[in-house]
PALUMLUM-76327 format. One record per residue (C-alpha): residue in one letter; x, y, z. Coordinates in steps of 0.2 Angstrom, whole numbers, plus 2048, in hexadecimal, padded with zeros to 3 digits. Example, Ala and Ser with C-alpha at 12.3 -4.5 7.8 and 13.67 -1.06 7.14 Angstrom:
<nodes>
A83E7EA827S8447FB824
</nodes>
This chain:
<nodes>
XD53A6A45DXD5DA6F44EXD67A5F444XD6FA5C433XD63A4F42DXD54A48435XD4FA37434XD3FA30438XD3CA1D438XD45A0F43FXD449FF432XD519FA428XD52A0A41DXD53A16429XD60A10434XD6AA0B425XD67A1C41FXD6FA2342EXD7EA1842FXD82A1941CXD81A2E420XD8DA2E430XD99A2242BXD9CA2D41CXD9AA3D424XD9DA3D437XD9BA5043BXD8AA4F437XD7DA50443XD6FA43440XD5FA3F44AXD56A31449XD44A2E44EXD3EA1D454XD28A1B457XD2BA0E464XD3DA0746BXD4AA0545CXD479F245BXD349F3455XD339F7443XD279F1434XD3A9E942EXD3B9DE43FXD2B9D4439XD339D0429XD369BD42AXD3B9B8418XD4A9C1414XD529CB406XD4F9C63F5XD619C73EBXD6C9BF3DDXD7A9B73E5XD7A9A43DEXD809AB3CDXD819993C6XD6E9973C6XD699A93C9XD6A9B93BEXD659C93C2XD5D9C83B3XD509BB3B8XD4F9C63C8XD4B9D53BEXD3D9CB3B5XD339C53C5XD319D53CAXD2A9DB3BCXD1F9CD3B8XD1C9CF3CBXD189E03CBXD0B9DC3BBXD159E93B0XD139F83BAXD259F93BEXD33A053BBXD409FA3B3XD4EA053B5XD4CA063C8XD489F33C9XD5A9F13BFXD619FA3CBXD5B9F43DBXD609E33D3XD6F9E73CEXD769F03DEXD6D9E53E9XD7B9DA3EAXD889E53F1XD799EE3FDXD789DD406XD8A9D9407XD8C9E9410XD7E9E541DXD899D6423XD989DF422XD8C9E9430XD8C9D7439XD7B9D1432XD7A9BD433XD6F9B3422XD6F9A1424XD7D99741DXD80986414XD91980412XD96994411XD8B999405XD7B9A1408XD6F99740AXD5F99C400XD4C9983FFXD3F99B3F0XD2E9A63F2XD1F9AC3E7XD219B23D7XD369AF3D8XD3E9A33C8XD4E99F3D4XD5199C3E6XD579AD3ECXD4F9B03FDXD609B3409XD589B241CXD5C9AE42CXD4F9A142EXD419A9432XD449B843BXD519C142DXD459D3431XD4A9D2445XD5E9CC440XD5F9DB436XD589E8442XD649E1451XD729E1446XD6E9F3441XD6B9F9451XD7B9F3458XD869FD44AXD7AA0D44CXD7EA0F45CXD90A11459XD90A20452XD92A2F45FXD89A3C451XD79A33452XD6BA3745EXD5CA2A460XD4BA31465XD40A2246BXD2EA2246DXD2DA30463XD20A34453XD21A3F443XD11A4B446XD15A58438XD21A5A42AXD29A6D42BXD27A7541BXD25A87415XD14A8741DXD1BA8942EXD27A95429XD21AA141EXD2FA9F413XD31A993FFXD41A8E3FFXD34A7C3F9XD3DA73409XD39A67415XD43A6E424XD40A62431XD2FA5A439XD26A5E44AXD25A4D454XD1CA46463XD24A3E471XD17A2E474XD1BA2F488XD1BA4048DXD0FA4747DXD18A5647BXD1DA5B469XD2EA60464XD33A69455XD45A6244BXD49A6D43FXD56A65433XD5CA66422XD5BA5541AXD49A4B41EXD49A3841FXD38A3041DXD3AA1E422XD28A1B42AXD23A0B423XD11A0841BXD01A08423XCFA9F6426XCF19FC434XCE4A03428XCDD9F3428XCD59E5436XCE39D8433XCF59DE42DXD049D6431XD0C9E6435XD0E9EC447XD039F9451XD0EA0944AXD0BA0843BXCFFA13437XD05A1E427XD0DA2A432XD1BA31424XD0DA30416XCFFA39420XD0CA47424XD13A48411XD00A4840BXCFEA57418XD0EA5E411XD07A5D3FEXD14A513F9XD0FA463ECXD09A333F0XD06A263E5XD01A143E2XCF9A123F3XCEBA073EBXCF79FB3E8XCF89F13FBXCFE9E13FAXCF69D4405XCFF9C740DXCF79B9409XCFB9AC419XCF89B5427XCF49A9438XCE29AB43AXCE19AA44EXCE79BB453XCF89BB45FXCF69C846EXCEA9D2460XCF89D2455XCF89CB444XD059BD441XD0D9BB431XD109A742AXD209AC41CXD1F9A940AXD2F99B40CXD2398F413XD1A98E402XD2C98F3FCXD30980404XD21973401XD1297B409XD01978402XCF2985401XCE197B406XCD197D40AXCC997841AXCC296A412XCD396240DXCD29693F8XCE49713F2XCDB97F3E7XCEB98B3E1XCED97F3D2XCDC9863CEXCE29983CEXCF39993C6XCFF98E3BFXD0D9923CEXD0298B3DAXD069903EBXD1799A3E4XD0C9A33DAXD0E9B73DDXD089BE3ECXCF79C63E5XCF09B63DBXCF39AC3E9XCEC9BB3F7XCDB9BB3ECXCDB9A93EAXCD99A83FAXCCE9B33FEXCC29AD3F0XCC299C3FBXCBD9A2409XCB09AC401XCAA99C3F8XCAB990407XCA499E415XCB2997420XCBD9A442AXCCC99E423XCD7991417XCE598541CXCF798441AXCFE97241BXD1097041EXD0F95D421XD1B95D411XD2A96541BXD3095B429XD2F95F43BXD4296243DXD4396D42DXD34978433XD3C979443XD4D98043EXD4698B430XD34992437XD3998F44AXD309A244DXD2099B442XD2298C44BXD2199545EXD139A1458XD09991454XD0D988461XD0499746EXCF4997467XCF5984465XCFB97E454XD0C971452XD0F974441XD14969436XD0995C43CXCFB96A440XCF4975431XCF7987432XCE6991430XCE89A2424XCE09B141FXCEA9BF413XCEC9CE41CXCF29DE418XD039DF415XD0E9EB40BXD0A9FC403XD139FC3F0XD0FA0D3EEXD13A1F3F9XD1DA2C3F7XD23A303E6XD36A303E5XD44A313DAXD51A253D6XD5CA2C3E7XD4CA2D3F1XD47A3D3F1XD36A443F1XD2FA553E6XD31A5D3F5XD44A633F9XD4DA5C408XD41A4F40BXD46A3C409XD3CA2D408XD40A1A409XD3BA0A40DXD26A0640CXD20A1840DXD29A1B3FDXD23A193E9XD33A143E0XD2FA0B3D3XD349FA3D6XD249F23DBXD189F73CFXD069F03D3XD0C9E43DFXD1D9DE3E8XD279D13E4XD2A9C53F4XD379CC3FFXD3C9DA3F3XD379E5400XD4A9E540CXD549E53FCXD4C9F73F6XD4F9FD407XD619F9406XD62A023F6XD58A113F7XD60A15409XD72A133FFXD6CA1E3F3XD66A2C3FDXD72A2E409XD7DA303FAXD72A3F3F2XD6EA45402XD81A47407XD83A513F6XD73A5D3FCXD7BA6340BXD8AA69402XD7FA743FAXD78A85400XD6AA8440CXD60A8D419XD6AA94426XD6BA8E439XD62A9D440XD54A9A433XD51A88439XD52A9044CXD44A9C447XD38A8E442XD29A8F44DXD23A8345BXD17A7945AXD06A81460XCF7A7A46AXCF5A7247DXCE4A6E47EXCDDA61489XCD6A4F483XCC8A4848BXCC7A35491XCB8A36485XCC2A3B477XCD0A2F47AXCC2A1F476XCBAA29467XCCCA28461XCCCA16461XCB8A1145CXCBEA1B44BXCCDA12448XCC5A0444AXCB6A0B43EXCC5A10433XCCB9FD432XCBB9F7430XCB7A0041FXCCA9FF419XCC69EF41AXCB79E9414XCB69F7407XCC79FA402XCD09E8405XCD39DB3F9XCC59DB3EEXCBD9EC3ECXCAF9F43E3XCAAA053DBXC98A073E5XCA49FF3F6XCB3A0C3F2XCA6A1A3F2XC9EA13402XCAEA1540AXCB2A24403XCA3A2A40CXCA3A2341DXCB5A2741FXCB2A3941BXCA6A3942BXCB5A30435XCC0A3F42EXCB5A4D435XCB5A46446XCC8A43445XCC7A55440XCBBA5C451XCC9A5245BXCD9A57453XCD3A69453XCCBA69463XCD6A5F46FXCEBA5F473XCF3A55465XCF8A4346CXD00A34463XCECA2C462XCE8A3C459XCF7A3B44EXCF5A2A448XCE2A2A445XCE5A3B43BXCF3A30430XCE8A2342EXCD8A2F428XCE4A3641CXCECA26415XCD9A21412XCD4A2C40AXCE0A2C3FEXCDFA1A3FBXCCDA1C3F5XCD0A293E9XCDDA233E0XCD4A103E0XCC5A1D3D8XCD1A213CEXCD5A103C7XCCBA093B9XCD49F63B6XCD99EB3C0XCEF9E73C2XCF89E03CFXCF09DF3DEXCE39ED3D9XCD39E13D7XCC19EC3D5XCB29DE3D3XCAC9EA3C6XCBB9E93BBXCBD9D63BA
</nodes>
């Protein structure tokens, strides 16, 4: 299959990538890859909204810029931080244009406070704004007749000069695996979209979904593309400690926003102890607070009282929190909500530029597998949509200006090879795969989770480089199936983490090595 531009990932960014590309340019082909059906995305978990200037009587973008410095504990690049502020505004406006509904109050929009924000800023749709989003921009992509969507299908391999011998520094496309059939395709192309998401299933309890498992940073690592700031995972720190049908369930930042108090199981409020915010504190002062708790206390878990909201407010504003309570038998308010941080959002990934693209030509990446700048050592509540909606403006600008340009022709993209290797996988194989994820998991997250050390990091280091010679017998030994893909991913990501956290000699952000405090 031979396209114009190739995008691989379905959140926010990528789909509006691919709208902002074939509205402006409709003879282009565009192919756009999805891991599962459209609708499951890390963006369709995203429940507390986008953070954005639009009350301009209390608000500045000034005071937006600041918090996400200070969130990002100075490790920021203020000029993309200005810019990501500044056009955010417009970027938003347009994503309703595109028929996206935020919740309302007397015409305005009405907006809620979370950690580490000066202002009330958070526009939502109460407490679903991630799934809102994602059927609003499902329902415009599918208008346009020059897009092709490719479900159930995952990046493999990123084609580069590797594959075909040649010395133009390209990306040309990416070798992908349909998750039904197992079979792997090859789409050459001549602009790359990364839009993969992060890799919270490196970890035992991550609010992201099953699919994410580093699938556009393993392939860029593979690709020798550069990768940066990946010790820098934030951790969500109220996550539902009963586990919903094995999934992780994320309790939003706006409840804290709105009156909720951190306690411990025996009844003390301890965030006053840790930071002068409190519960509003940022996102990793208040993750280690509580993880230093439950430490202290040995119990499994802290509380999250909500008895300060009343029932009809929770219910109109948190009526998903409220139903995913409700089915492992909590009633919040009047019940309080156990939590655990979980892993949450990788600040770091691949190193772009202010357009979004990476050192290697043709290839884009946005959204959470992508280093911009703007988060520095740790994200700033619900910053995470708005940089989408910038970088994805952005680089469907450049990229529209690269395919004016002179590039490779057609019957040097019909020459790129297949894909080589049928080789049966055992039944036996098949559970090794998971046992080793799970091993995986296990270290990442006992070794390499909130609080690390130097002799743990190196542990690590060393029982994962056991886990990566099996991976290895398996991947080279066996036909290549999605299993295979996404451990291989995952290995790689991990491996990566722990270097660069060896790498690291002060604690910042949401970096925090025992050794160093």
């Amino acid at each position: 299959m031979i396209t114009d531009v190739l995008v691989i990932g379905s959140g926010i960014s990528g789909l509006t990538y691919a709208i902002k590309v074939a509205e402006k340019n409709p003879e282009l082909g565009i192919v756009m890859i999805s891991k599962n059906n459209l609708l499951e995305s890390n963006t369709r978990y995203a429940q507390g909204g986008i953070a954005v200037v639009s009350n301009f009587k209390n608000d500045s973008y000034e005071k937006h810029i600041s918090d996400t410095q200070i969130a990002g504990a100075g490790k920021c690049n203020e000029t993309v931080v200005r810019f990501v502020v500044e056009e955010g505004h417009d970027r938003v406006q347009e994503l309703i244009e595109w028929g996206t509904h935020f919740d309302t109050n007397k015409n305005t929009l009405h907006l809620t406070k979370e950690g580490g924000h000066s202002e009330k800023r958070i526009i939502h749709n109460k407490d679903r704004t991630g799934l809102e989003i994602q059927q609003a921009l499902i329902k415009k992509i599918k208008t346009f007749l020059n897009i092709t969507l490719l479900e159930n299908h995952t990046l493999v391999d990123l084609i580069t000069d590797h594959h075909t011998g040649s010395d133009f520094k390209r990306c040309y496309g990416a070798y992908v695996i349909s998750n039904t059939q197992q079979e792997i395709i090859k789409i050459s192309a001549q602009i790359t979209i990364l839009s993969t998401g992060g890799a919270g299933q490196l970890f035992s309890h991550t609010t992201n979904p099953k699919n994410a498992t580093g699938d556009g940073l393993g392939a860029a690592y593979r690709a020798k593309v550069k990768i940066e700031g990946l010790p820098f995972v934030q951790f969500h720190p109220t996550a539902l400690f009963p586990k919903i049908k094995d999934n992780t369930f994320l309790i939003s930042e706006a409840v804290r926003g709105e009156g909720a108090l951190l306690i411990t199981k025996s009844g003390k409020r301890f965030m006053p102890d840790y930071d002068s915010n409190a519960e509003l504190a940022p996102r990793d002062i208040v993750a280690r607070s509580i993880a230093q708790e439950i430490i202290k206390s040995g119990d499994d878990f802290v509380y999250l009282d909500c008895s300060t909201i009343s029932e009809e407010e929770f219910q109109n504003h948190f009526p998903t929190i409220q139903q995913s309570c409700n089915s492992v038998g909590i009633n919040p308010p009047k019940d309080f909500i156990p939590v655990i941080p979980a892993a949450h959002y990788f600040c770091g990934g691949l190193e772009v530029n202010e357009h979004g693209e990476t050192g290697l030509k043709g290839l884009y990446a946005i959204g959470e597998c992508s280093h911009t700048g703007l988060h520095g050592a740790n994200r700033l509540a619900s910053n995470s949509l708005l940089e989408s909606l910038v970088f994805s403006h952005r680089a469907a600008l450049d990229s529209l200006k690269q395919l004016k340009e002179i590039l490779p022709t057609d019957s040097f993209y019909e020459a790129i090879p297949e894909w080589k290797g049928e080789h049966y996988i055992s039944n036996e194989k098949i559970s090794a795969i998971g046992k080793l994820k799970k091993e995986l998991q296990e270290v990442m997250s006992t070794k390499v989770g909130i609080f690390k050390t130097s002799k743990g990091l190196l542990e690590a280091e060393i029982r994962l480089k056991k886990i990566f010679l099996e991976t290895q017998e398996i991947y080279k030994q066996n036909k290549l199936t999605l299993g295979v893909c996404e451990l291989r991913n995952m290995v790689s990501v991990a491996y990566l983490m722990i270097k660069q956290s060896q790498e690291l000699n002060a604690n910042v952000g949401v970096f925090y090595n025992h050794d160093y405090a």
